[in-house]
N, C-alpha and C positions, 0 to 999 in steps of 0.2 A: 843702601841695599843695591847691589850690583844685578841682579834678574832684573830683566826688562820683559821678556816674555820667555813663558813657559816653555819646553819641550811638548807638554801634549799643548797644551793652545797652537805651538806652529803646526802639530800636525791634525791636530784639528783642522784647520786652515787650510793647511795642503787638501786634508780630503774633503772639506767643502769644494773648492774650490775647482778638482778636479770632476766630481761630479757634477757643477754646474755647467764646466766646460764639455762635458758629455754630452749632457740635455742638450746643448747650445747647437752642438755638431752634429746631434741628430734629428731636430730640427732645418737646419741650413743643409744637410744635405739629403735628407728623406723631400724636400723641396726639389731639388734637382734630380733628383736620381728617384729608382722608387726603394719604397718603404722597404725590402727585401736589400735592398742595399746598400742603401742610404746606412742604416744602424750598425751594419756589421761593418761596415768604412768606417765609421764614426768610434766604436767600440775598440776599432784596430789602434787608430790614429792616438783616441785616449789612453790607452792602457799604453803605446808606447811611450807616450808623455809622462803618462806615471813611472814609467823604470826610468826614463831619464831624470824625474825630479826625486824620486824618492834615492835613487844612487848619489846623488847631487847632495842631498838633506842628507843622507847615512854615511857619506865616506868619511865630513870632515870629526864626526862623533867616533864613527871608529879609529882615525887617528889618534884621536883627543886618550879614547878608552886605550890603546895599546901603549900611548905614552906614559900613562900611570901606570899599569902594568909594567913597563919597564922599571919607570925610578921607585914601584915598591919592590921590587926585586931589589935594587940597587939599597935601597933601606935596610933589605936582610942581608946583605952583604957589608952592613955599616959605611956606606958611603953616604953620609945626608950631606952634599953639595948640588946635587940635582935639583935644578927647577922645573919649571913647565910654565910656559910661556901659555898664555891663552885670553881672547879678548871677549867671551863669551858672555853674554848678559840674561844666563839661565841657569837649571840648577847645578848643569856641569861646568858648568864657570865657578860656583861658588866649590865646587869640590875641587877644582885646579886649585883654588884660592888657600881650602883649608889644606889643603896636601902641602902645601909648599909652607904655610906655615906651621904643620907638626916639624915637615923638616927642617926650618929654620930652628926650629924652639930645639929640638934632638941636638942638632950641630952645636946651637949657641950653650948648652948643657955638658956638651964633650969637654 
């Protein structure tokens, strides 16, 4: 079995994570600064962390997703020599996985 961890478990994860990192930042700095500024520093700081991590977690999927997209195109145009390369160890791993082997199975068929 090739999934090693889920798509929703990683983002599960991400958004634990980025909300503990919230708490953390609005603690450490409602310390230093006051309460009035502290959170809304902290809430800035966070949510920018999130656009960077969640662009980071979504680009290589949208990749992933426009390359199929592509070779199923390339399927309606009977070309099954297209592969997809992908080292993924989740559920879109296993669908790079079965994609390439309908088109194997297609091609070896022709």
């Amino acid at each position: 079995m090739r999934r090693l961890f889920s798509l929703e478990g990683k983002l599960t994860a991400l958004t634990v994570a980025l909300v503990v990192l919230a708490v953390l930042f609005s603690f450490v700095l409602a310390e230093y600064t006051s309460l009035w500024v502290g959170v809304p520093l902290a809430l800035l700081i966070v949510v920018s962390g999130t656009l960077v991590a969640t662009r980071a977690f979504v680009r290589p999927i949208s990749r992933l997703l426009s390359a199929l997209i592509d070779s199923t195109q390339n399927f309606k145009d009977k070309d099954f020599s297209i592969r997809i390369a992908s080292h993924r160890r989740d559920e879109l791993g296993e669908l790079v996985d079965s994609h390439n082997e309908v088109g194997d199975l297609i091609r070896d068929e022709r």
